[in-house]
N, C-alpha and C positions, 0 to 999 in steps of 0.2 A: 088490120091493125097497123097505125102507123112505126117505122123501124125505132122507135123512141123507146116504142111500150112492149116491143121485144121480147120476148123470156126467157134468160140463160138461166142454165141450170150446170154448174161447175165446183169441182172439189178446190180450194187454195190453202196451201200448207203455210202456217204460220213459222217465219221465221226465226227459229228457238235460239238459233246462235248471235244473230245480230240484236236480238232484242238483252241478251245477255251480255253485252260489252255497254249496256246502260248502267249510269251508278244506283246501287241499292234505292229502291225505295225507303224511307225512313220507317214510314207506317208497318212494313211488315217483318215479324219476329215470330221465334219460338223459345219453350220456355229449355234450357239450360244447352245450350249450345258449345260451352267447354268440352260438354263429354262426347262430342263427334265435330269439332272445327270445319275438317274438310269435306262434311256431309252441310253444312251450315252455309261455307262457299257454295257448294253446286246449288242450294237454293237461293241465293242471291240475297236472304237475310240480312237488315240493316239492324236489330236488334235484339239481346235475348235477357230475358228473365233467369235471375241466379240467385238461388236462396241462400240466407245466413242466418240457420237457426242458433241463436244467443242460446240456446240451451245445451247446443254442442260443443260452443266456441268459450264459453266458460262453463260446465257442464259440474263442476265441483266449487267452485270457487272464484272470488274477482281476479285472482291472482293466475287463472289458467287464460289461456287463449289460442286456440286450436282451429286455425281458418278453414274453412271447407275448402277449400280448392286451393291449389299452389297457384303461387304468384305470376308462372310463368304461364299458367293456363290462363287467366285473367288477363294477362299483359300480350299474350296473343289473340285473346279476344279486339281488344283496343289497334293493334297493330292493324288488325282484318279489316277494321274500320265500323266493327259492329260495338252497338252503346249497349251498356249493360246498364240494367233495373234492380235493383237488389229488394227482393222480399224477406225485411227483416220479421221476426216472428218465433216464438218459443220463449217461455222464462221462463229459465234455472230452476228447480225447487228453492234452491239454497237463495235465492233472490225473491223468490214469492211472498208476500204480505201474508198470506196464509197457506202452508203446504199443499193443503185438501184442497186449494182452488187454482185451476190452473189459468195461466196468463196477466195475472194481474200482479203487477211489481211490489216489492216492498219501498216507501217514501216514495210512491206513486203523485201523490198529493204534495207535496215538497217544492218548492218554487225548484226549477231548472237546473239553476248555478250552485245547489247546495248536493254535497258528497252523496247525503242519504236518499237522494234522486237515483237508485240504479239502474234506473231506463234510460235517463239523459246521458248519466255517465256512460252507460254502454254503447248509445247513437254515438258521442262524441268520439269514442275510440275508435269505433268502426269510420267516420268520416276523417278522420286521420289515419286511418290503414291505408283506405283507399279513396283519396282525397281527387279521384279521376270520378268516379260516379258523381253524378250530380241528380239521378232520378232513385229516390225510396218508396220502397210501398210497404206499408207499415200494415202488419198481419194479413194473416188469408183467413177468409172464410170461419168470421168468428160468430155466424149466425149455425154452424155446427153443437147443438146441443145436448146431444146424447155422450153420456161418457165413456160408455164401452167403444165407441164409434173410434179407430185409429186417427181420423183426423180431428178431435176435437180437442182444442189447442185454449179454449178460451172459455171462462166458467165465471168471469164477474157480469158485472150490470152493465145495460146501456151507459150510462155514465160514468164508470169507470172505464168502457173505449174510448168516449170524448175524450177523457182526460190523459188515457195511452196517447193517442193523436195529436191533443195540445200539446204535450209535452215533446212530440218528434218533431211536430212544423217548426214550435218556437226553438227546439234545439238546433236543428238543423237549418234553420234559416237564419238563425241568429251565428252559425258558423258561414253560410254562405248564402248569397241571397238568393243566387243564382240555383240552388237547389228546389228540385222538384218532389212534393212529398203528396203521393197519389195515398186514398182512401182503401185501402185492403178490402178483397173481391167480394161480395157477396155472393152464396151460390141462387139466393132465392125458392127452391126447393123445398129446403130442409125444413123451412117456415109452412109451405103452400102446403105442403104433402099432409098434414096433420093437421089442417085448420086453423094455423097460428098467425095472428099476423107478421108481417114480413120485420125481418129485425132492419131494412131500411130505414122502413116506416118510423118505428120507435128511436134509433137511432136519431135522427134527425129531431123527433121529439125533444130528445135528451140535448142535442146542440141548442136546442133555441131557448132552451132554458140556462144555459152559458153566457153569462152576459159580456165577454169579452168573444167569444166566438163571431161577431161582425165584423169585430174591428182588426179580426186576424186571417181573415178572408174565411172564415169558416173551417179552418184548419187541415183547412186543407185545396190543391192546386188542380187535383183532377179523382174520377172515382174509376174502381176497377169492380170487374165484375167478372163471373166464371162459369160457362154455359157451356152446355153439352148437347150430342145427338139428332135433337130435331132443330133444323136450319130455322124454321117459321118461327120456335120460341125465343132463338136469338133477336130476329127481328123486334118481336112483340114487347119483350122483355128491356132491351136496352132502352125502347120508347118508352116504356115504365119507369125505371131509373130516370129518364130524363125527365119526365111529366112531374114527376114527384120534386124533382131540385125546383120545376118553376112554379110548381104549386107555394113555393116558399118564398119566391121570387127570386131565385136566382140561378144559373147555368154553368157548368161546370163540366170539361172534355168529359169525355166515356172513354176507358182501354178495355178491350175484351184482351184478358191477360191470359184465359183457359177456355180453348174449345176444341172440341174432338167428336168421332161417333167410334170409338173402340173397338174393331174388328171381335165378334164370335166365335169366328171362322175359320182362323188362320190356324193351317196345321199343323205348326209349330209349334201351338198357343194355343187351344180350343179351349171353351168355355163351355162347357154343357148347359150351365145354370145363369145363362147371362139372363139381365135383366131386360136387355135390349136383345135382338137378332140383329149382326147386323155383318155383311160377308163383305170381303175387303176392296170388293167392284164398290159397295155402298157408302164405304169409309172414305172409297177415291170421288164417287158424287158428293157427298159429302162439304167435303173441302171445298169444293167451287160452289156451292150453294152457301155456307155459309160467310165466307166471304162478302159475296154479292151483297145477303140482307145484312150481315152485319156494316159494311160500308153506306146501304140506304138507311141504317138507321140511323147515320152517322157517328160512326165510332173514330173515336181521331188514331188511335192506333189497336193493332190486335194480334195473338201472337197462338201459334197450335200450341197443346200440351200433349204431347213433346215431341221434343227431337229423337232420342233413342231408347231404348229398352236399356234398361240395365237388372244386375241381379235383384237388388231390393224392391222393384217393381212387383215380383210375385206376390212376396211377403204384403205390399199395400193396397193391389188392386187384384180383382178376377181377370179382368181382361187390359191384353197389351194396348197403352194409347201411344205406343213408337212408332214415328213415320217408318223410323228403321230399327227394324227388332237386332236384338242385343249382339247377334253374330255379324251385324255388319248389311244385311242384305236389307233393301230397301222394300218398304210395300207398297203399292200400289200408290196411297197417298199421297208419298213423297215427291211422286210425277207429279201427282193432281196439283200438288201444293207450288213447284217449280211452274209449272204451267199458267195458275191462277196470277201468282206473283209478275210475271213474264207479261202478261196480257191486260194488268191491270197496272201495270206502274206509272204513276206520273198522275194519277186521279185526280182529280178536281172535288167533284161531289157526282153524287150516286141519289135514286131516287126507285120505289117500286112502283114500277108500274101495273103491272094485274099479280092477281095469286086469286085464281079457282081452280081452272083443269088444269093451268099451267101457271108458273111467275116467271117473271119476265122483270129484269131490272135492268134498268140504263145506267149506263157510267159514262161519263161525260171527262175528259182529258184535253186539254190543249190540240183545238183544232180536228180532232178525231172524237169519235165514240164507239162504244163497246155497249154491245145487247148481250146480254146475259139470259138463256131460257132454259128452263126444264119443263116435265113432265112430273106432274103430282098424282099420276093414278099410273095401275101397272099394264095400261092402254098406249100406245104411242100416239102424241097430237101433234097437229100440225099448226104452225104459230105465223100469222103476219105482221110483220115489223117493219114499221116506216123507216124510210130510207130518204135520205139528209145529201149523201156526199158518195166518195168512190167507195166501193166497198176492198179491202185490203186484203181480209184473210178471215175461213170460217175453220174454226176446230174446236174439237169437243174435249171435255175436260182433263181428259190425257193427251191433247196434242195431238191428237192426231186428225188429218181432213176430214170435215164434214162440207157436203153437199149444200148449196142453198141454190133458191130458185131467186134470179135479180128480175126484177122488173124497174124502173124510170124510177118509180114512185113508194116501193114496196120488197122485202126480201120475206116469200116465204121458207121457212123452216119446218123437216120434220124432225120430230125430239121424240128421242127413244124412249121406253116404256119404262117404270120404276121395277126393280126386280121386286121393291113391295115384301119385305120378309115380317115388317112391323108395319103393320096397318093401323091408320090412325083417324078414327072415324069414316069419313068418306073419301081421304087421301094416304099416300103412305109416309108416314116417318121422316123419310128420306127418300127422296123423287129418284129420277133416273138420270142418268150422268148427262151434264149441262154442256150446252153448247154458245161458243162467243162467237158473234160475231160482229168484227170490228173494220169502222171505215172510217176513214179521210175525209174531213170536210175543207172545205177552203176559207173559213170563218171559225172566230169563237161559238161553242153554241151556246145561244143564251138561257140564260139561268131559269131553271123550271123548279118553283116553289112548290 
């Protein structure tokens, strides 16, 4: 064999420290990053998600106003150089159009600029509190339909959400133009799980029956959406939201604003009665997995939920979704999460390449590329991946070296086996912890449609 076609086989440590004196990627965030700042620095975070339930912040009256967060936690947000999102969300009762129905405003229907608008009035206050935000996302998860459900925040019609929506673009655009007002998250689920069609679906129904809804970009700038656990639904699912805008003819960014796989397992925090099994090795696969497909499906930004445990977390969920549980101590994730950010910054675009025994996605960066692979059964396999340019550094989703074999032409890879706790059909849930490996080209590479 000529010395060209050679086989090395070699561990290379990806270096953590120099990759981390690069400035923030924009794209990657978590959602409330006030409540652990310097856990927010060590993952290199360029943005986070900060709620402003209008139900706390006047919670009796127009006349209260009760910020969720002190000033100085917000204004060291901004200092750190991370952009804050604000998810507005929650009516008053004392502001509801009807008590018994939750979400829906009173003088809802009221052009913008008139008093008896108390949703416009409320936007406008809030963008002269904090007149630094310029990105809104206007409610979460109003395809939530059960009323006993803790999170079910919203109890009108599909067209009474267009008309919440219209009412925040035109407000809020009409204060600045330069404000960004994203579509509140759909979970998709809560629809599937029952036979129901998807409240997307209808939703958008409901806009084209708007007949200013064209001429105002559709009311909106970008959609958000909030997926959970298994990494492949993310993929499928964001291409769903997307197929659906151009079924109507039009295209609109994707933010994954909520994704996680919630540890079972953690001792601290056990779950007997989880819905999912899922042990905290899986929560740190996890993160590098969903990344990957959510970048191939193209999502323009995306963010974990969340940053930390805190006390009310019991009270709303069974199992802990904190990178770092409430005492301070990181779990595993939070590696996976530093790690993925560290290895992927600077992206271009991303694309899947296989998913049967294994997935395998490319990511493609100025001059360099990054392969991305797992194991989708609790078998380890062994993966060959074309080989472009020098190869830089292989490590697995906690950082630390993995082995590859280089050939001229080719890097074989072996990928560790999924631990496999939630089997899911003929694959499991969540694969086995993902290995990058990333090389130096001496060229752009060109663009793979």
């Amino acid at each position: 064999m000529c010395c060209s076609q050679r086989r090395q086989t070699f561990p290379l440590v990806l270096s953590l420290l120099l990759l981390a004196t690069a400035p923030p990627d924009p794209r990657f965030g978590v959602v409330e990053s006030p409540e652990a700042p310097e856990r927010a620095a060590e993952l290199g975070i360029a943005w986070t998600r900060v709620r402003f339930a209008w139900n706390e912040i006047q919670p009796n009256s127009p006349e209260d106003w009760n910020p969720p967060w002190p000033a100085e936690r917000l204004e060291a947000e901004r200092q750190a150089g991370r952009e804050i999102a604000a998810l507005v969300i929650g009516t008053p009762v004392w502001a509801r159009a009807d008590p018994q129905i939750p979400g829906v405003p009173r003088g809802l229907y009221e052009e913008e600029s008139r008093p008896e608008n108390l949703w416009a009035a409320f936007l406008r206050r809030m963008a002269a509190t904090y007149p630094y935000i310029r990105t809104w996302i206007i409610w979460n998860e109003p395809d939530i339909w059960d009323p006993a459900y803790p999170g079910y925040t919203w109890g009108g019609t599909e067209a009474d959400f267009v008309r919440l929506l219209r009412v925040a673009y035109r407000t809020l655009k009409g204060l600045n133009r330069q404000n960004r007002v994203l579509l509140g998250a759909f979970t998709y689920w809560w629809d599937a799980a029952y036979g129901r069609r998807p409240y997307f679906e209808r939703f958008l129904e409901a806009l084209d029956r708007d007949p200013e809804a064209f001429r105002h970009n559709r009311y909106f700038d970008g959609l958000c959406v909030n997926l959970y656990f298994n990494p492949d639904s993310l993929y499928d699912l964001i291409r769903w939201h997307r197929n659906r805008m151009r079924m109507r003819g039009f295209d609109k960014p994707i933010w994954l604003t909520e994704t996680n796989a919630a540890p079972s397992e953690d001792p601290t925090w056990p779950v007997p009665h989880a819905m999912f099994r899922v042990s905290m090795e899986e929560q740190a696969a996890f993160i590098g997995q969903a990344l990957a497909l959510a970048l191939a499906a193209g999502v323009e930004r995306l963010a974990i939920y969340k940053l930390i445990d805190n006390a009310g977390d019991r009270l709303a969920n069974p199992e802990p979704f904190g990178l770092v549980r409430e005492d301070g101590s990181p779990r595993p994730a939070f590696q996976a999460y530093r790690v993925a950010i560290q290895v992927l910054a600077g992206f271009r675009r991303a694309r899947l390449v296989r998913r049967d025994l294994v997935t395998v996605v490319e990511v493609q960066k100025p001059n360099a590329r990054v392969w991305i692979a797992w194991s989708r059964t609790p078998l380890s396999q062994t993966v060959i991946l074309e080989r472009r340019g020098r190869l830089q550094s292989a490590v697995d989703g906690m950082g630390n070296a993995a082995s590859v074999e280089s050939a001229a032409s080719y890097y074989r890879v072996k990928l560790p086996g999924a631990l496999c706790q939630q089997p899911m059909g003929t694959h499991c849930m969540i694969g086995g912890m993902p290995v990058y490996i990333l090389e130096s080209t001496t060229h752009s590479i060109r663009e793979t449609r």
